[in-house]
Each structure stands twice: as C-alpha cells, then as structure tokens.
C-alpha positions as a Markdown table, in Angstrom:
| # | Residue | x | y | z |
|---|---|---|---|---|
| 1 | Unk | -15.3 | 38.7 | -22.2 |
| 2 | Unk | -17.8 | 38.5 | -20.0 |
| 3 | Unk | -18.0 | 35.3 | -17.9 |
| 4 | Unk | -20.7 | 32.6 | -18.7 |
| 5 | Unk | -23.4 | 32.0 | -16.2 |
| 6 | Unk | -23.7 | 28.7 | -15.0 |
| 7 | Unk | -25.2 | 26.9 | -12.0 |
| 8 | Unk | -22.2 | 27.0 | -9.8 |
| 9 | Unk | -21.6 | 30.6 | -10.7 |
| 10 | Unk | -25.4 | 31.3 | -9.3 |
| 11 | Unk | -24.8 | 29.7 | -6.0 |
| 12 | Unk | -21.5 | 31.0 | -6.2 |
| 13 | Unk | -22.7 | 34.5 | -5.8 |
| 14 | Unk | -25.7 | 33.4 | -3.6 |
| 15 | Unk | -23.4 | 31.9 | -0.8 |
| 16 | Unk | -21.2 | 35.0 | -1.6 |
| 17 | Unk | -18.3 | 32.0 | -1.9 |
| 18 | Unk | -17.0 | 32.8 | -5.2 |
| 19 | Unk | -13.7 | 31.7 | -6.3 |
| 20 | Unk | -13.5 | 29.8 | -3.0 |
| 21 | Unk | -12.0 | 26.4 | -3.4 |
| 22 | Unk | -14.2 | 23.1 | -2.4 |
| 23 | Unk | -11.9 | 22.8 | 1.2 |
| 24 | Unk | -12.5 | 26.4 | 1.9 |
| 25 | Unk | -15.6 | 26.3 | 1.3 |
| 26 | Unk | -16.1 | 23.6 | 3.7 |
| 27 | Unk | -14.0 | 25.4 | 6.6 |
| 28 | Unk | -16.0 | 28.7 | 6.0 |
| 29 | Unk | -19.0 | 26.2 | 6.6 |
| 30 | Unk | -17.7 | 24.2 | 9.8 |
| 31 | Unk | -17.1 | 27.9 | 10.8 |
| 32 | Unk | -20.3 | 29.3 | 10.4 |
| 33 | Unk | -22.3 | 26.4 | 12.4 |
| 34 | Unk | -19.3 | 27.3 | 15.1 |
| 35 | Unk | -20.4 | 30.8 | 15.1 |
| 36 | Unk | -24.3 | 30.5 | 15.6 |
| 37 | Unk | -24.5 | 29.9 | 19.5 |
| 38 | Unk | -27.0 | 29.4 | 21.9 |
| 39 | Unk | -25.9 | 32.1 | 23.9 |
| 40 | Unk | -27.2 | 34.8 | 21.1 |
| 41 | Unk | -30.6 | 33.4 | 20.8 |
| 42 | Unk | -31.0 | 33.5 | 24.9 |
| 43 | Unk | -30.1 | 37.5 | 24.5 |
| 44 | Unk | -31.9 | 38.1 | 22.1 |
| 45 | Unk | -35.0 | 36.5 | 23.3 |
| 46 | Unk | -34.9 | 38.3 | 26.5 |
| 47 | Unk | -34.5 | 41.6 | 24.7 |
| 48 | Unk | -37.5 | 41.0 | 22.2 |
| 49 | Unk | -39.8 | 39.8 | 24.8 |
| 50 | Unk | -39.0 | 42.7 | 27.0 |
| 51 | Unk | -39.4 | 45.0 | 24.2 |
| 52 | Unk | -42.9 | 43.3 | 22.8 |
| 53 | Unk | -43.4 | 43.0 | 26.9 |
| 54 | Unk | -43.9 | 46.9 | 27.1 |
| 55 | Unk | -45.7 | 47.2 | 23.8 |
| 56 | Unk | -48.2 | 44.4 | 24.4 |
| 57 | Unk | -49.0 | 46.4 | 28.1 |
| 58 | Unk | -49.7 | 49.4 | 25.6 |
| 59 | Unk | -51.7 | 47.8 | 22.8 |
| 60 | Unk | -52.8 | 44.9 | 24.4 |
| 61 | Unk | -53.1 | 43.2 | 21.2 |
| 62 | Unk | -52.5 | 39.1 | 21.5 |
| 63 | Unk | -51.4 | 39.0 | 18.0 |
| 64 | Unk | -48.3 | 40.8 | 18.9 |
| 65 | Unk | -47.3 | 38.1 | 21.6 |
| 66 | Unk | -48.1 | 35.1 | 19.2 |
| 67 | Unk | -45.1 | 37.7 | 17.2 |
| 68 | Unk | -43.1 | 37.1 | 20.0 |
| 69 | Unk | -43.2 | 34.1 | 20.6 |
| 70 | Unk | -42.8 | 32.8 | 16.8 |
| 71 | Unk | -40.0 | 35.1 | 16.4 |
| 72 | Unk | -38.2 | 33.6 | 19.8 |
| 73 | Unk | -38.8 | 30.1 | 18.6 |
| 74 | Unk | -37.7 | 30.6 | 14.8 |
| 75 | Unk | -34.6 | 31.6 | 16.5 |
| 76 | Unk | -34.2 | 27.6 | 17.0 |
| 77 | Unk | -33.9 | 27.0 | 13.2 |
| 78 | Unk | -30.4 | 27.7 | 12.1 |
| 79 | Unk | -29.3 | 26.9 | 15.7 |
| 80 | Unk | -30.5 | 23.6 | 15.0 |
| 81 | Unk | -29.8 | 23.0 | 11.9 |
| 82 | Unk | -25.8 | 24.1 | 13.2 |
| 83 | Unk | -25.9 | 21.8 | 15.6 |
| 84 | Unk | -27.0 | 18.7 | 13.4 |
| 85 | Unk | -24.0 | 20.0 | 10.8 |
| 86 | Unk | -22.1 | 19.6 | 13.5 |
| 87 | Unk | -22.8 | 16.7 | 14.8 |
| 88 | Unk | -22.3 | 14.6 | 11.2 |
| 89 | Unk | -19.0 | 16.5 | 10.4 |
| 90 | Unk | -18.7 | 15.8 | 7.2 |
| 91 | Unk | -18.4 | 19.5 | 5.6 |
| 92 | Unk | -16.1 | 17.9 | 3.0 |
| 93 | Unk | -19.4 | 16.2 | 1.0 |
| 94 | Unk | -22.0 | 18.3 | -0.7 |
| 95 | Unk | -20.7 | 21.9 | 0.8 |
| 96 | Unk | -23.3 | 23.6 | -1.4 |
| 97 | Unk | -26.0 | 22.0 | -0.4 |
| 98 | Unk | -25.5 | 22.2 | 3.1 |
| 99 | Unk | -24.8 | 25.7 | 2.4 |
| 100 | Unk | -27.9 | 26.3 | 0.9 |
| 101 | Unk | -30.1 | 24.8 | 3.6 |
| 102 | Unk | -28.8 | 26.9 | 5.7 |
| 103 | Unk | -29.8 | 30.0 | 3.8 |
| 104 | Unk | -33.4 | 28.2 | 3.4 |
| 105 | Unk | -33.0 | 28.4 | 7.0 |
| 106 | Unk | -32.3 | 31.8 | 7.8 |
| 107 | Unk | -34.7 | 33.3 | 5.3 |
| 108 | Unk | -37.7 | 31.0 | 6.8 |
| 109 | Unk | -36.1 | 33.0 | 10.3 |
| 110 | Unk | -36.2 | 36.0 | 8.2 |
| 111 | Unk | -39.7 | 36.0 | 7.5 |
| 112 | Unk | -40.7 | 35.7 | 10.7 |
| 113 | Unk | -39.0 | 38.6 | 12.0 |
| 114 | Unk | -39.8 | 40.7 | 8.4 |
| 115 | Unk | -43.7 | 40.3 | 9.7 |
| 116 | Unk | -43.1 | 42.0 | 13.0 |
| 117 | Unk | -43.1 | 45.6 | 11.7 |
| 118 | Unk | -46.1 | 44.9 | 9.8 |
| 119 | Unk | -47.9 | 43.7 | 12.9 |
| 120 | Unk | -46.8 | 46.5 | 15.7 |
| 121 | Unk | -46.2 | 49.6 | 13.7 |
| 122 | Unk | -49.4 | 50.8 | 12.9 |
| 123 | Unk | -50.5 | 50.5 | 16.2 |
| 124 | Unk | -47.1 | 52.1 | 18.1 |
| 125 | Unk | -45.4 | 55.5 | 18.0 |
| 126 | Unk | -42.7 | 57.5 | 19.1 |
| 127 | Unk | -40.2 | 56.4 | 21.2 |
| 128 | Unk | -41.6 | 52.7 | 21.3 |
| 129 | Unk | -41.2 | 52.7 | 17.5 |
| 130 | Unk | -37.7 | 54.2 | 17.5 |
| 131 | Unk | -36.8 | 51.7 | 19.9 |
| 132 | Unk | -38.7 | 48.5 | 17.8 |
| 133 | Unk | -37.0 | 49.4 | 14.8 |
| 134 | Unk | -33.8 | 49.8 | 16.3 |
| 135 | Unk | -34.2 | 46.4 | 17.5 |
| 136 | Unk | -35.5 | 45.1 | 13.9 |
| 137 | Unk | -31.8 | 46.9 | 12.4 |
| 138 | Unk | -29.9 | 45.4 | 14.6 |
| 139 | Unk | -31.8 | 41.8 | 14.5 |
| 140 | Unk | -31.1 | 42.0 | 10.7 |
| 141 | Unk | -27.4 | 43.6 | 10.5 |
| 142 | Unk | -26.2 | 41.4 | 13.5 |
| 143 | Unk | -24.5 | 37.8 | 12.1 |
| 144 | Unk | -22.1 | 35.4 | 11.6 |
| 145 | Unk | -21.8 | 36.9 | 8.0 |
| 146 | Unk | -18.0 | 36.3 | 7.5 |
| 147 | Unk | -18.1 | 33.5 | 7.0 |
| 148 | Unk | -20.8 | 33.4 | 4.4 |
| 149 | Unk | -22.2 | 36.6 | 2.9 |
| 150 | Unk | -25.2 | 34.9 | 1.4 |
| 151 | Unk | -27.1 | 34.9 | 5.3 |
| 152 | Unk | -26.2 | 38.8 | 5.5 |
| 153 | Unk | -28.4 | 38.7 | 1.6 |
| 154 | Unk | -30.6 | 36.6 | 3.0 |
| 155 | Unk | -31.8 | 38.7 | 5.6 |
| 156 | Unk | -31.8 | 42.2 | 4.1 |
| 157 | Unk | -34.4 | 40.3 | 1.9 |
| 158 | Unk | -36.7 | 38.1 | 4.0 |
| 159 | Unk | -36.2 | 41.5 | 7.0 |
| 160 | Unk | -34.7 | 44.4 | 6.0 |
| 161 | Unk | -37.1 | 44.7 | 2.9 |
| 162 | Unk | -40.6 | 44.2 | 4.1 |
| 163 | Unk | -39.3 | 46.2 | 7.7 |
| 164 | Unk | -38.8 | 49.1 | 5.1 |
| 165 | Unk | -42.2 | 49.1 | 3.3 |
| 166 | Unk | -43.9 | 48.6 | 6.4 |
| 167 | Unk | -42.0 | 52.2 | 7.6 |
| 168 | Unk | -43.3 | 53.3 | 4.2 |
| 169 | Unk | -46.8 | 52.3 | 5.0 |
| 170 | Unk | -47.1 | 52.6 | 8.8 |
| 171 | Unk | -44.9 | 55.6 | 9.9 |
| 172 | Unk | -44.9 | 59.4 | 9.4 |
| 173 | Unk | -42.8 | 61.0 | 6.7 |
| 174 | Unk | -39.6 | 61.6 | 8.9 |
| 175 | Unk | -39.2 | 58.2 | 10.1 |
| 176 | Unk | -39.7 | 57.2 | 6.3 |
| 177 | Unk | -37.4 | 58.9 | 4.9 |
| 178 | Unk | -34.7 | 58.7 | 7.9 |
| 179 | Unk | -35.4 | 54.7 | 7.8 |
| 180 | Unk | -34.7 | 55.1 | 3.9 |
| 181 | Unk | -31.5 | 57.0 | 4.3 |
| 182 | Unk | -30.7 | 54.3 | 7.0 |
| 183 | Unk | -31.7 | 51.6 | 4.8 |
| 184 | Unk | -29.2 | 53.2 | 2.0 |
| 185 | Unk | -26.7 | 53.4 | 3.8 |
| 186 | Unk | -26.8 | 50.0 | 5.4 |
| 187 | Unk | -26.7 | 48.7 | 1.7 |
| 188 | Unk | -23.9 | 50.6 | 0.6 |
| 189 | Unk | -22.0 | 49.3 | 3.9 |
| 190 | Unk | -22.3 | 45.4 | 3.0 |
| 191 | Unk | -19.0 | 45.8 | 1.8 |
| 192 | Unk | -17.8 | 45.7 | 5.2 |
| 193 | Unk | -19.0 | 42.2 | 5.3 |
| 194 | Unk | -17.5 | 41.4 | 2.6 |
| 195 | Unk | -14.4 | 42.6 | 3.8 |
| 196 | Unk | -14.9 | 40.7 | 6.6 |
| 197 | Unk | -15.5 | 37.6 | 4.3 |
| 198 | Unk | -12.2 | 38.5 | 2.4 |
| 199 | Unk | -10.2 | 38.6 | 5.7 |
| 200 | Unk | -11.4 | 35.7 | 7.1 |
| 201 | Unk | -10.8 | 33.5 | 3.6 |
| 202 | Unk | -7.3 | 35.0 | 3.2 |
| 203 | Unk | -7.2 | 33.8 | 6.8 |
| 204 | Unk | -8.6 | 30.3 | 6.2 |
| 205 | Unk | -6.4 | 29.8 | 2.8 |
| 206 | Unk | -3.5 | 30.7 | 4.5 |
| 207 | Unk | -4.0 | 28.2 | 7.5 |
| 208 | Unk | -4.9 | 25.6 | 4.3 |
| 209 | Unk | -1.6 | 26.2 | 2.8 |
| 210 | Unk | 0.4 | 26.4 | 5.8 |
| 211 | Unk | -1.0 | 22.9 | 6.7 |
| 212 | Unk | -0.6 | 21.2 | 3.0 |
| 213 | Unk | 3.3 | 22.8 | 3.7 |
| 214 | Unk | 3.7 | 21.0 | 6.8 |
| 215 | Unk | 2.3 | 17.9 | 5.4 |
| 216 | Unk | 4.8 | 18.1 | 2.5 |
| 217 | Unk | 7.3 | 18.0 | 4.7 |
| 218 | Unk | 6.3 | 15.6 | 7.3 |
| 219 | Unk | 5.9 | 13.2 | 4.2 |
| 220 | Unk | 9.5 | 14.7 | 2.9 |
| 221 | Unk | 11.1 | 13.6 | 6.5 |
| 222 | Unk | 9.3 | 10.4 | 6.7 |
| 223 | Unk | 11.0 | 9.7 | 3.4 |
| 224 | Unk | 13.9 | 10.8 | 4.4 |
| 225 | Unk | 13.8 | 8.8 | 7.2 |
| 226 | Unk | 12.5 | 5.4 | 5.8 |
| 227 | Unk | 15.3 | 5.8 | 2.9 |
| 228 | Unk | 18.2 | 6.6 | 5.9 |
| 229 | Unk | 16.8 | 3.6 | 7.3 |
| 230 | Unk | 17.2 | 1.4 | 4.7 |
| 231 | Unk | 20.6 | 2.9 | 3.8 |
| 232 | Unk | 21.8 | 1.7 | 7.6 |
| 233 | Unk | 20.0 | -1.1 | 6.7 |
| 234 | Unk | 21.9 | -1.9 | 3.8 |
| 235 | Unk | 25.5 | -0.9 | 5.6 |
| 236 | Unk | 24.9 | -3.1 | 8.3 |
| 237 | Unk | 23.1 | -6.2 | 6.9 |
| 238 | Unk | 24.0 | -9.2 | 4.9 |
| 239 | Unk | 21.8 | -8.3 | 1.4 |
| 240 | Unk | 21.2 | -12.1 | 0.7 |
| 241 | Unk | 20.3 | -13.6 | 4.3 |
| 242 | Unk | 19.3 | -10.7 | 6.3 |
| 243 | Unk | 21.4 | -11.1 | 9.2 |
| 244 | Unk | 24.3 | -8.7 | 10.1 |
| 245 | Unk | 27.5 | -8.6 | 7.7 |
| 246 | Unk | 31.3 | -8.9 | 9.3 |
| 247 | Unk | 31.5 | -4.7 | 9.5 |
| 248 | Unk | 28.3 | -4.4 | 11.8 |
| 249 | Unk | 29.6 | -7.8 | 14.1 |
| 250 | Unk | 32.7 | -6.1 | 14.6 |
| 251 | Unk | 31.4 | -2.6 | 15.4 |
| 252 | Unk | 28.9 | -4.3 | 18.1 |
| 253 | Unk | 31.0 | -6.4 | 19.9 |
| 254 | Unk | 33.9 | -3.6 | 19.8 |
| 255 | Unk | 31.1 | -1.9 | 21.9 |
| 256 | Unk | 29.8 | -4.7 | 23.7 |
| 257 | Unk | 31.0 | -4.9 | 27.6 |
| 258 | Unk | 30.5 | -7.5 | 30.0 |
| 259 | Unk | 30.5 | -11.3 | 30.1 |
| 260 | Unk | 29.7 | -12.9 | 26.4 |
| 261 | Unk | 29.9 | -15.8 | 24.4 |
| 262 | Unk | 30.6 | -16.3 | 20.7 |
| 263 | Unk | 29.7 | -18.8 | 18.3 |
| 264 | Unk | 30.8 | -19.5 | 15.3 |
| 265 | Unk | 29.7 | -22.2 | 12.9 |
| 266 | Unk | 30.1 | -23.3 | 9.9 |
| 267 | Unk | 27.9 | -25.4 | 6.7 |
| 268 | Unk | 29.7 | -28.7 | 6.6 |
| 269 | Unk | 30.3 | -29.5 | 3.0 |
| 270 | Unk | 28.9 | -26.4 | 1.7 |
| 271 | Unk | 31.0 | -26.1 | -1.6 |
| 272 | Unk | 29.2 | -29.9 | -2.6 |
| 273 | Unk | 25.7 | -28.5 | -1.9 |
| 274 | Unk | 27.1 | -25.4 | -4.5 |
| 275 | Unk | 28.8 | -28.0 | -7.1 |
| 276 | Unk | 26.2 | -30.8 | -7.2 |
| 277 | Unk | 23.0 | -28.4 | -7.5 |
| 278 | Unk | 23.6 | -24.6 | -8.0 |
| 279 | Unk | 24.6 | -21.6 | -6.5 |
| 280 | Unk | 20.9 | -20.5 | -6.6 |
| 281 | Unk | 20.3 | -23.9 | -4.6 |
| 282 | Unk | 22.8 | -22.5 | -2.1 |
| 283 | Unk | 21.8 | -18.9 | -2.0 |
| 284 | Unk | 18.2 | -20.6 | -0.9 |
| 285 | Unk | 19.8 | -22.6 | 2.0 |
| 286 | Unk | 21.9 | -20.0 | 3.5 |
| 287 | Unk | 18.2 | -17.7 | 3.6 |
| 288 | Unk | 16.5 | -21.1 | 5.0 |
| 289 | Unk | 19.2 | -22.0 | 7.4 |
| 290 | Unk | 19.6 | -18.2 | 9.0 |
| 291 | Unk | 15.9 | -18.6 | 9.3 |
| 292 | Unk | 16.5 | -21.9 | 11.5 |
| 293 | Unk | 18.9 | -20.6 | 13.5 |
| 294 | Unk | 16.9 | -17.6 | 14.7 |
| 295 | Unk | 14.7 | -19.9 | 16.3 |
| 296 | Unk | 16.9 | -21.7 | 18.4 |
| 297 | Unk | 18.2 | -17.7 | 20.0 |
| 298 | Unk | 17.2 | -15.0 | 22.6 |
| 299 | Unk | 16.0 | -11.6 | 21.1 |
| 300 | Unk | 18.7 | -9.5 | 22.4 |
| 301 | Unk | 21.4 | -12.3 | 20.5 |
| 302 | Unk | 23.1 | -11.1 | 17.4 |
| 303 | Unk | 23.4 | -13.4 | 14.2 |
| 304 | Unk | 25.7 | -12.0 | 12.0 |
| 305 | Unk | 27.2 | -13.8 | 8.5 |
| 306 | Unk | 31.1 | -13.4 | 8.1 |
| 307 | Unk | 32.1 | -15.2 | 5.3 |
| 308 | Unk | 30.4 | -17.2 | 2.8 |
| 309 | Unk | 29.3 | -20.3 | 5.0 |
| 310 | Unk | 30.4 | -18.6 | 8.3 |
| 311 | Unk | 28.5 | -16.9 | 10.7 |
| 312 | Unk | 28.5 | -15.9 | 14.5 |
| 313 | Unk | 26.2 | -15.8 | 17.0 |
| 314 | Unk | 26.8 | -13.1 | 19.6 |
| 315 | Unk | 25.2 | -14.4 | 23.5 |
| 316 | Unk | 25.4 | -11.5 | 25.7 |
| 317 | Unk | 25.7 | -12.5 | 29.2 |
| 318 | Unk | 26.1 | -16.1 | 28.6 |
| 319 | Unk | 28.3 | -18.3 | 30.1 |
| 320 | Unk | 30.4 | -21.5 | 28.5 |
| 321 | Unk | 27.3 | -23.9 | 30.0 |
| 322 | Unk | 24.6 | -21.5 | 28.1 |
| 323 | Unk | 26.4 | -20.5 | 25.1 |
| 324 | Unk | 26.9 | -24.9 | 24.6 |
| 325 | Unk | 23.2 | -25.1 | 25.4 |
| 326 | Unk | 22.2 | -23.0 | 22.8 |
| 327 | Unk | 24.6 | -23.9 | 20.4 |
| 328 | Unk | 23.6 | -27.7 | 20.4 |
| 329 | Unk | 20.1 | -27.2 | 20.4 |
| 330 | Unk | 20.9 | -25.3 | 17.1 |
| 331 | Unk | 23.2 | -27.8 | 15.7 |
| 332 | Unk | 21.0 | -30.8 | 16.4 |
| 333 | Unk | 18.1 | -28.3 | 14.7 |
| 334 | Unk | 20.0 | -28.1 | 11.7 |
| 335 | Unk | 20.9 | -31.7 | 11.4 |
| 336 | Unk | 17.2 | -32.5 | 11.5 |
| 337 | Unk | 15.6 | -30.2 | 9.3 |
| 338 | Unk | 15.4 | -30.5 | 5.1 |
| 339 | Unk | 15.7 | -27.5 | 3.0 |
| 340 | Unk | 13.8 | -28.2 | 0.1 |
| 341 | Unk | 14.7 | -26.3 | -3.2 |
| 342 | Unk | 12.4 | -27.4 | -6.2 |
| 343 | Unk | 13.2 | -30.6 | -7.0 |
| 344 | Unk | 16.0 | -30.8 | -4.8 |
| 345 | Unk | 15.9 | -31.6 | -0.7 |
| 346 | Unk | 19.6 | -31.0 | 1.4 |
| 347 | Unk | 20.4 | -32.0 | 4.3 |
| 348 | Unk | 22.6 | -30.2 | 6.1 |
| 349 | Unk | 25.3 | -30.4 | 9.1 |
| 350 | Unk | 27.3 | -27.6 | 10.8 |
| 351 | Unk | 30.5 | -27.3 | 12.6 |
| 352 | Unk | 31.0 | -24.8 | 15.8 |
| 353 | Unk | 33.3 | -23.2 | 17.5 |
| 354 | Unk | 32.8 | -21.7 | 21.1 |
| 355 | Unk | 34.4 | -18.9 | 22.4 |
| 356 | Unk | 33.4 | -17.2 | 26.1 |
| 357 | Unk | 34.3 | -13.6 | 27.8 |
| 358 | Unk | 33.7 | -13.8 | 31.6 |
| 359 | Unk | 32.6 | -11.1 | 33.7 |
| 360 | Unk | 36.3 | -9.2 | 34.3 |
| 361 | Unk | 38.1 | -10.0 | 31.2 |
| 362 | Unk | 39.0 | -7.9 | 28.5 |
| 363 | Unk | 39.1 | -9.9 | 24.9 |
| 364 | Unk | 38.8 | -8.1 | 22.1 |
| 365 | Unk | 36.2 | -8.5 | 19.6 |
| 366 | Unk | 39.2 | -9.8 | 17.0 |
| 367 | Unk | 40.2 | -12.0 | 19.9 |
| 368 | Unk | 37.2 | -13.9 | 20.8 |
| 369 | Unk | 36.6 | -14.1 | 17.1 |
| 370 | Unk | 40.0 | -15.9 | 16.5 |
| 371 | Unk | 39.3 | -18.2 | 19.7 |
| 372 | Unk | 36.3 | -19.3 | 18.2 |
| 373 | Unk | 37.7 | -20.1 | 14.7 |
| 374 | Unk | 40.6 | -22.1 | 16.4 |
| 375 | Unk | 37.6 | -24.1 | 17.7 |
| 376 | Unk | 35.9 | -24.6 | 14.7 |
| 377 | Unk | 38.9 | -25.6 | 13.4 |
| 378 | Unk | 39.1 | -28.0 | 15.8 |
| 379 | Unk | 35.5 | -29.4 | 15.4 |
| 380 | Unk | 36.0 | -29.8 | 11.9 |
| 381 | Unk | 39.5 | -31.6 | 12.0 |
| 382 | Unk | 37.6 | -33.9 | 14.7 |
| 383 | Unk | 35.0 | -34.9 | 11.8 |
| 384 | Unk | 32.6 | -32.2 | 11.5 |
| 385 | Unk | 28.9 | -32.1 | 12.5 |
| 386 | Unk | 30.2 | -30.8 | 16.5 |
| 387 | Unk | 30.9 | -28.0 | 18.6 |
| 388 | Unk | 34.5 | -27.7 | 20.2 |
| 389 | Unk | 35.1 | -24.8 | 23.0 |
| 390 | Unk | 38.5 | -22.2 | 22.9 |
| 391 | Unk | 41.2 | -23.4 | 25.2 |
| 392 | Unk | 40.9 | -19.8 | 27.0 |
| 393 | Unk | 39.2 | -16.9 | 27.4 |
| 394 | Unk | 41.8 | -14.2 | 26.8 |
| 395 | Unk | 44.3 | -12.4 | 29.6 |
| 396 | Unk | 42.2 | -11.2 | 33.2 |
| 397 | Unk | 42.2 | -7.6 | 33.7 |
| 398 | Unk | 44.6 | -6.3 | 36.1 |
C-alpha cells in the first residue's frame, strides 16, 4: 500500500531527511551550518570576479559586474544564516523549520547565480563560454550536500535549470546538446549525494547510539555505585541512630595506630525512660542524643553505638587532658538539654568511661574497650551522671 502523503512526508522528501529521527535530524543540521565556511565564499569570489574580470574587459557591459558583484554578496546568505544557527544552538527545537530557511536561503542564492548565464552568454563565446559554464557546473554541483540533500535540489532548480535553458537559448547546437548530456548525467549522478547522505546518517546514528549506550551504562555504574554505597552503608552503620555499629568500631580501631583516646558512655536510667513512656519514646532519644553528641566532637572523631545505650567515641591523637575535655563538655551538654517527644520532655544524664593509648603503646582495640567499660563501671557505681578514667593504659612496647 502505498504510503499516505502528509505534511511531514513533503518536507521529509524536500530536506531529503526521510526516516531520519528528530536528534538526527538536528545533528545533520548543526553539521551543515559547520560545513558552510568562510573560507569557500573567499575562493569562490576571487574565482568569479576573475572570470567576469576577463569577460567584462571583452564585453564591457556594466550589467555583468553588477552580476558579479550580487552573486559575490548572495554568497553571504546561507553563510549568515549558519552562523546565527550557530550562534543560538538550539538545533533540538523546530529542526524543520530551521531546515527549511535554509533552503529558502540557498534558492534565493540560487537565483542569483541561475541569472548569470542569461546575462553573459549571448554576448560570450568559445573558450570564455566553456570556461563560464564550467564555473556555473561546478558553482551548482559543489556543497555541503551530505548532510542535507534538499540544498543539492535546491540548486539544480534555482541554477542548474535556468543555466540549461539559457544554453538552449544562447549557445550553438554542440554546446546544447553537450550541456544536455552534461545536465543528464549530472541528474542521474545525485545518487552519489545521496549516498553520501546515507553514509554520513549511518555515521551520525551510529555515534547517537553509541552515546545513548554509554549513557546506559554510566547511569548502570552510578547505580551500582550509589546501591554499593548504601550496602557499606548499611554494614557499617547503626540503622536507628546513624552512627557506626560495634563491627565497623572494632575494624577502625583494629586499624587505627598512634596515640588515641576512647570514650565510652552510657544513658543513665535508660530502661525507666523505655518503661514509663515507650520504646518509640526511646528510639527518639537515642537519634536526638547521637545528634547532641556530634556537636560536642572533631570531624575526624568516630561515634559509634555498641550496645543498646552504649556508645564510644573514638579521639585520635588525643591525650587523657583532651579526651576529659571533650568528654565533659559532652556530658554537661547532655545534662542540659531536653528531648522532647510529643507530649513527653526527658531529661537525660550519662555515665563515662575514659580510656587513653599513648604515643608507644600497643593496646588493642578489645583492650582499650574493656579499660573504658571498667571505668564506666566505675562512674556508675560512684552515682552516675560522671566520667571516671582506666587505671592504665595497657603494657609499653618493648
């Protein structure tokens, strides 16, 4: 069945675009304003005003340098019109259009150059004819017609054409019907274009889905990687409060070299605040209280929960003076603040217990941790709501 004509299918054919999709269309476009340089209009000047140069000195009509000089300066019009595509950048948004204007364009500069043979050859002969309708083949043939076959149309009609009757008209019966034959074959050869056309699409589609493959991937590894992050986030974190769980703590300070200090503290009371109002009014002051505590530390310290109530703070390069500093500026933090739950407000108090490894000693990370609960124990045995210090910091190194 044959298929329906439409609108699209029209300019379709006109652009010579068919069956390109709307981003191809728009690359084939970018390309084409890429293609029409300055450079070619300069060459081609100098050549036409050369050529008209020595035909003028012959005829010495003025008509054929106002020629000239029109057909130099419509060579402005599609580098201008190029250049302002370019310039807004947006090929993505009305493709057609832009498209079409610039076969508007070209057959405006088409024109021009179709009313050359009209104006020289009946006043020219011989060798300065075969020489102006050389240049009048190759002005018409010569394009950036790859990327869209519609200019190529464009000017075989607005050049090629009215070049051919004027032959018809103008020129003896061998230049006629060689110009004819010419003119044939140059028809029959527009498939070359289009070949062209085909080559540079297949080209263009291929770099499209090349990039839409790499983009599939790039978002398949940043997915990867977002859900590996939230994997390690979820083996080495506490789900409820966010700080580090007991595994991670361990692993860190198993790693960890050099002169540290560990703190371990406690919620005093914690199983009343549990009993007299919820476990989901506990849940809420475990988030609220790691929150607290983070403001009282360095960046580079570690919070970490290990139990229920329990949790450590790990000062890296912090002596017994700095680690109690920070420690009681936490604890008296705590004991000021409310946590507010609904309808219910808790106070609350915590218990630590100190632990240091100097520069030189070697305490393992179960070691300092077991110093530092004997010390809690301590402070909680001496009435809770204080910090007590480990009696030693593990065995010197040999």
């Amino acid at each position: 069945m044959p298929a329906k004509f439409s609108a699209s299918s029209f300019l379709d054919y006109v652009t010579g675009w068919r069956g390109a999709a709307p981003s191809t269309r728009a690359r084939l476009l970018r390309a084409l304003c890429a293609g029409v340089r300055w450079q070619s209009l300069i060459t081609n000047s100098l050549t036409l005003i050369v050529l008209m140069g020595l035909i003028i000195a012959q005829t010495r009509n003025p008509v054929h340098g106002v020629w000239t000089l029109a057909a130099v300066l419509g060579g402005l019009l599609p580098r201008v019109y190029a250049a302002h595509l370019r310039r807004k950048g947006d090929f993505e948004r009305k493709t057609v259009r832009k498209a079409l204007g610039f076969l508007g364009v070209s057959g405006v500069y088409g024109l021009i150059w179709g009313a050359g043979p009209f104006l020289v050859l009946p006043e020219i002969s011989g060798a300065a004819m075969g020489i102006f309708l050389f240049v009048m083949v190759f002005g018409t043939v010569m394009g950036p017609y790859a990327t869209m076959p519609g200019v190529l149309y464009v000017r075989l009609a607005t050049t090629g054409i009215p070049t051919l009757v004027a032959i018809v008209l103008y020129a003896n019966a061998q230049v006629a019907a060689a110009s004819l034959i010419v003119s044939a074959w140059l028809i029959v050869r527009t498939d070359v274009w289009r070949g062209y056309h085909r080559t540079l699409r297949r080209q263009v589609e291929l770099q499209q889905a090349l990039e839409s493959r790499h983009a599939e991937l790039e978002s398949a590894s940043q997915s990867n990687e977002e859900a590996r992050r939230k994997l390690q986030k979820l083996a080495e974190t506490d789900p409820l409060t966010g700080a580090f769980n007991r595994r991670e703590l361990m692993h860190r300070l198993d790693a960890f070299s050099g002169p540290a200090a560990l703190v371990l503290f406690d919620v005093d009371h914690f199983k009343d605040i549990n009993d007299s109002h919820g476990h989901h009014v506990g849940d809420r002051v475990l988030v609220d209280l790691v929150s607290l505590v983070h403001k009282s530390l360095r960046d580079h310290d570690i919070l970490a929960r290990v139990g229920g109530e329990e949790f450590v703070i790990v000062l890296g390069g912090a002596d017994l003076a700095r680690a109690r500093s920070i420690a009681e500026r936490m604890r008296r933090r705590i004991e000021a603040h409310r946590i507010v739950v609904g309808e219910h407000t808790v106070k609350l108090t915590v218990s630590v217990g100190i632990a240091t490894r100097a520069a030189g000693m070697t305490a393992r990370a179960a070691d300092l941790l077991r110093s530092a609960d004997a010390a809690l124990y301590q402070a909680k045995r001496k009435g809770r709501n204080r910090i007590e210090v480990a009696a030693s910091d593990g065995p010197a190194r040999p």
